[in-house]
C-alpha positions in Angstrom: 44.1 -81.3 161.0 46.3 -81.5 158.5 49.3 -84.5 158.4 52.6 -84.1 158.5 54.6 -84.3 155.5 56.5 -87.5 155.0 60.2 -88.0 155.9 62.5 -89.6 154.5 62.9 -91.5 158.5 58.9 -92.8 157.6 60.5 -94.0 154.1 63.0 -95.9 155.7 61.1 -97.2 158.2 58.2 -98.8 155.7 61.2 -100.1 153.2 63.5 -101.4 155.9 66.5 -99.6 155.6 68.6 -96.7 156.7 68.1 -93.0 156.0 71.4 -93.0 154.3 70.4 -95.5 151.4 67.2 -93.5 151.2 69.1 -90.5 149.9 71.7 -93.0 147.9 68.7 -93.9 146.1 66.7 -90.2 146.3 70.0 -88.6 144.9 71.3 -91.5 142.5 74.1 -91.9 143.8 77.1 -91.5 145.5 76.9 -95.1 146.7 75.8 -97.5 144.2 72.2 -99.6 145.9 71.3 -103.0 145.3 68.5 -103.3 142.5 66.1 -104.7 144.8 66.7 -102.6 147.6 66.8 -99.8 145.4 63.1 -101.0 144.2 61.6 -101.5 147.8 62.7 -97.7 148.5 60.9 -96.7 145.6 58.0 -98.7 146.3 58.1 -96.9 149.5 57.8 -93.2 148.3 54.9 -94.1 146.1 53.1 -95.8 149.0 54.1 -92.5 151.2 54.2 -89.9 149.0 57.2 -88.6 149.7 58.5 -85.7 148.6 62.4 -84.8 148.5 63.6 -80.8 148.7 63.9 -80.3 145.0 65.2 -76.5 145.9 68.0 -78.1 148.1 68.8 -81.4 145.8 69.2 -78.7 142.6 71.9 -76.6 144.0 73.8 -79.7 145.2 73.6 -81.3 142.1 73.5 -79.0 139.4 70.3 -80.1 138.1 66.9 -78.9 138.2 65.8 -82.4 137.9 62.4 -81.5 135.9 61.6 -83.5 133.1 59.2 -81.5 130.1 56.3 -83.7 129.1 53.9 -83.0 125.6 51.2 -84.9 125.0 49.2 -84.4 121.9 45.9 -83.8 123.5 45.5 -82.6 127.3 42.1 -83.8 127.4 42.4 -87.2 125.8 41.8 -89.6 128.6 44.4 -91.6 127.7 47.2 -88.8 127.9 45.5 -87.7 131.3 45.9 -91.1 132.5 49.4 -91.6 131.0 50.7 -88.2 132.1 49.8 -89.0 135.6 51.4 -92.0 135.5 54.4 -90.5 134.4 54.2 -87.3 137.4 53.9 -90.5 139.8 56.7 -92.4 138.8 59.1 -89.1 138.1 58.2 -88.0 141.9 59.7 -91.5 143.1 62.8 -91.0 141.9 62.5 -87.2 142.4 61.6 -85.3 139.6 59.0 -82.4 138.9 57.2 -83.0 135.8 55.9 -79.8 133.4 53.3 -80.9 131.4 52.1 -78.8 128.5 49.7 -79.8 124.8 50.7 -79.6 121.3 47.8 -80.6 119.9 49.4 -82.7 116.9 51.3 -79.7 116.1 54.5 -80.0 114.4 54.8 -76.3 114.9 53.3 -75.8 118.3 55.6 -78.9 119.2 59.0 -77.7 118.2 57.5 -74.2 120.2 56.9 -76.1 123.3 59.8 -78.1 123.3 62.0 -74.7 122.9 60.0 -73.4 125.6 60.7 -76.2 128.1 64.7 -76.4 127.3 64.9 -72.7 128.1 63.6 -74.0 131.5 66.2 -76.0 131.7 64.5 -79.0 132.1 66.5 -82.4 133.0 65.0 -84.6 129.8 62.1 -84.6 127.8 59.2 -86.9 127.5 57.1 -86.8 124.1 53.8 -88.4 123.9 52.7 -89.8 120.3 55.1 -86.9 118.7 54.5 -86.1 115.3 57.3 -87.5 112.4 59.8 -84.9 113.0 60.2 -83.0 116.3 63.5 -81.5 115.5 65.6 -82.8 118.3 69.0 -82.3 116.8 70.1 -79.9 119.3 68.5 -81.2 121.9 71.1 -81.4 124.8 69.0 -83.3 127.5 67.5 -87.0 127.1 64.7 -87.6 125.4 62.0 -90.2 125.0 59.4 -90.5 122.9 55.9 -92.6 124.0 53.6 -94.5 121.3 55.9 -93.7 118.3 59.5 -94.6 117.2 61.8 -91.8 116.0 65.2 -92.6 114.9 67.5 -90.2 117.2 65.9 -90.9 120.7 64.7 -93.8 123.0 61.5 -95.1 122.9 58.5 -97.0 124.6 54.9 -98.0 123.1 52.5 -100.9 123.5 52.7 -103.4 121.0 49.3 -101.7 118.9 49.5 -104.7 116.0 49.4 -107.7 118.5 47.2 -105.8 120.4 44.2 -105.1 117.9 44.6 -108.4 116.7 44.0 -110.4 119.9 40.5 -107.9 120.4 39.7 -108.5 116.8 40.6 -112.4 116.7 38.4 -112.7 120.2 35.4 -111.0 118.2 35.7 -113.8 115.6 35.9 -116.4 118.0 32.1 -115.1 119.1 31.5 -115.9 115.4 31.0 -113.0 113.6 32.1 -112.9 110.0 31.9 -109.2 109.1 33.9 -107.0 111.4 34.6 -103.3 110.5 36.8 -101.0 111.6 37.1 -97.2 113.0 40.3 -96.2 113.1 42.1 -92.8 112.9 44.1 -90.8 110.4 47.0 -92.8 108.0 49.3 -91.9 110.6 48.3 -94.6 113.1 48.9 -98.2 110.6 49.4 -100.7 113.7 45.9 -101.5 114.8 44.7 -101.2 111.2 47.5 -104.0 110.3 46.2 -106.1 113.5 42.8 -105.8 112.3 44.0 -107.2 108.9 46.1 -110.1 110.1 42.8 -111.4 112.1 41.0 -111.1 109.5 43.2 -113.0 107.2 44.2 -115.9 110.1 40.4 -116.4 110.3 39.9 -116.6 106.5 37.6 -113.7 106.3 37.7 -110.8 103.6 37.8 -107.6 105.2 35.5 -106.1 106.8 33.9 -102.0 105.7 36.7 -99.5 107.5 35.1 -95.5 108.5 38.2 -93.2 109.0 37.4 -90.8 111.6 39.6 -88.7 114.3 40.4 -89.8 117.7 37.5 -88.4 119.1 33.8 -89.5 120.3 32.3 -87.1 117.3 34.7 -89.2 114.9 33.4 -92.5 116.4 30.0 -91.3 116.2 30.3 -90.4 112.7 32.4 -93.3 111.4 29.8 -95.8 112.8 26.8 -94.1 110.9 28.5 -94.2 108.2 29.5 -98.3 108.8 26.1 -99.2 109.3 24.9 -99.3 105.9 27.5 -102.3 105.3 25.8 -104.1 108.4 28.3 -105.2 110.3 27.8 -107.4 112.8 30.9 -106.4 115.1 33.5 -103.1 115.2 36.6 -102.7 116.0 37.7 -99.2 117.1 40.9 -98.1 117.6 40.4 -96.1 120.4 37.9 -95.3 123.3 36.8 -92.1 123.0 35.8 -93.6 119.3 34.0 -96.5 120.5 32.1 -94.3 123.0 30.7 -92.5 120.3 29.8 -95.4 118.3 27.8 -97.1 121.1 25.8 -93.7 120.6 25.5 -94.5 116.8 24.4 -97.7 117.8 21.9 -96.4 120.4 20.4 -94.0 118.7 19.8 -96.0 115.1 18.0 -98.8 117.2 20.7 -101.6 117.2 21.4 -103.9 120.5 24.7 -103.6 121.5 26.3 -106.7 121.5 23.0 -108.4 120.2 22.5 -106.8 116.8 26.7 -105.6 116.8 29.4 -106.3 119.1 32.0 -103.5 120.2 35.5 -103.9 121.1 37.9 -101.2 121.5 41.9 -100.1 121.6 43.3 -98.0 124.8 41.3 -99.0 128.3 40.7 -95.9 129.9 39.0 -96.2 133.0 35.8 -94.7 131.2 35.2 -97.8 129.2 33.9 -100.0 132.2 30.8 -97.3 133.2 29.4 -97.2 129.8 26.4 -99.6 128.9 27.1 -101.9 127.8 31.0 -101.4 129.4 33.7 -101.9 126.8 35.8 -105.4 126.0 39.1 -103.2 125.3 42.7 -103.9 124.7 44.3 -102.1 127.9 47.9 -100.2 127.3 49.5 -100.9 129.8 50.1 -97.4 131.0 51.7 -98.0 134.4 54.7 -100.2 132.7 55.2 -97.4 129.9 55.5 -94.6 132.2 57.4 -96.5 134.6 60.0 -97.2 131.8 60.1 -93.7 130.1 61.2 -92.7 133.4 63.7 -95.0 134.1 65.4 -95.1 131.0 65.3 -91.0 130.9 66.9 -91.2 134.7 69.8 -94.1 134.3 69.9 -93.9 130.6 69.8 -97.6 129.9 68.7 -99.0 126.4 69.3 -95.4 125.0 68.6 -95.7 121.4 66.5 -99.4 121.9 62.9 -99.1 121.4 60.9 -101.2 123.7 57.3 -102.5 122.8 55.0 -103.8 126.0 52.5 -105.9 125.8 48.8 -104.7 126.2 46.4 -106.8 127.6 43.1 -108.0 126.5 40.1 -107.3 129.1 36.3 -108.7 128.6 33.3 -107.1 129.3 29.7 -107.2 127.9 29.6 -105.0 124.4 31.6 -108.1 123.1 29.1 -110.4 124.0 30.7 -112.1 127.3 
């Protein structure tokens, strides 16, 4: 049988207050909540699932409170991850999210983003945007994830300190000749984090393989890395670091015996490959939590915010 659809009585109930502050905080407003009661009410709705009437809520307020959401990639685990996130945390407070790719597009981007305002979307969430979105005559809020742009608000993990701890925990193992896979020129930070470890540690740097964001790149780049013999690599992202285990595989060489592996993002993906993946985690939860809040109450407009990532062991580092 199928269950009944969560009120906002069962969302009261589990926070333990009344229906009334459930649609103060549901409907921002018009009474002001306290921030903590305000937070066990959202807490609630995620545990529940509850769903407010978007139809009704719009023609009281004027809004069709629908945020637009691009991510570079649709398939990109991250993004998947990151965009649900995001959908979870916009249903909480009430919002519909539209998600739609650009691919790394500046073209397709400023398309999508024209597309979505004639929606008439409530604010706009841009994942890793390219340089120059063209969001001068943007009217709605926007926020822009894993990149800084000068006009709008922003939130990304903190990629330098990041790669640096995974790196600097690779030369605490004691290897000496760490290289790098890393994407296009566009994506400096875990590059510079690899750098400064290097350079803490007093050891010259180690072969680099440029390669897309992909598992082909990853594979690719560490074919090309092995003829410098590394003994451990540093990718910069998953999907890269599941192709070079394959690399690895394939060519004969123990993974971490022969060459250790760390990589940069965390996906869920990363603990059911062999050997699983030491990986600096984003901390996705946080940054979708805070794109959402700051496109909802507009707090820390123009401040960009870096989160910490977190550093998570498993056996292709040699743990």
């Amino acid at each position: 049988m199928p269950k009944d659809p969560v009120t906002r009585n069962d969302v009261a109930e589990y926070a333990g207050v009344s229906t009334a502050v459930v649609s103060y905080v549901v409907n921002e407003g018009p009474r002001k909540v306290a921030p903590e009661t305000r937070e066990r009410v959202l807490d609630a709705i995620r545990a529940l699932g509850y769903r407010p009437n978007a139809t009704a809520r719009a023609l009281r307020m004027g809004t069709t409170r629908t945020f637009g959401l691009i991510t570079p990639d649709g398939g990109n685990p991250l993004f998947a991850e990151l965009a649900k996130a995001i959908d979870r945390e916009a249903a909480a407070r009430g919002y519909v999210v539209l998600q739609t790719s650009a691919d790394g597009d500046p073209v397709t981007e400023r398309a999508k983003i024209a597309e979505l305002l004639t929606r008439q979307v409530s604010g706009l969430v841009l994942v890793a945007p390219t340089a120059d979105p063209s969001l001068d005559d943007v009217e709605v809020p926007v926020i822009a994830i894993n990149r800084v742009l000068p006009t709008v608000s922003s939130v990304r993990p903190a990629y330098r300190e990041g790669a640096r701890a995974g790196v600097e925990h690779l030369v605490s193992h004691g290897h000496r000749v760490i290289g790098l896979v890393i994407g296009g020129a566009g994506h400096p930070e875990r590059e510079l984090g690899w750098r400064d470890a290097l350079t803490a540690a007093g050891l010259p740097e180690g072969p680099i393989a440029r390669a897309t964001f992909s598992r082909e790149g990853g594979y690719r780049a560490a074919q090309t890395l092995l003829s410098a013999e590394p003994t451990a690599i540093f990718a910069s992202s998953d999907l890269q670091a599941i192709g070079v285990l394959r690399a690895l595989h394939e060519a004969g060489v123990r993974v971490p015996e022969d060459v250790a592996v760390a990589a940069f993002d965390g996906t869920p993906e990363t603990e059911y490959t062999w050997p699983p993946l030491t990986v600096v985690r984003q901390p996705v939860e946080l940054v979708a939590r805070e794109a959402v809040r700051r496109l909802i109450d507009g707090e820390d407009a123009m401040e960009a915010l870096t989160v910490p990532t977190e550093l998570i062991l498993r056996r292709s580092c040699g743990c």
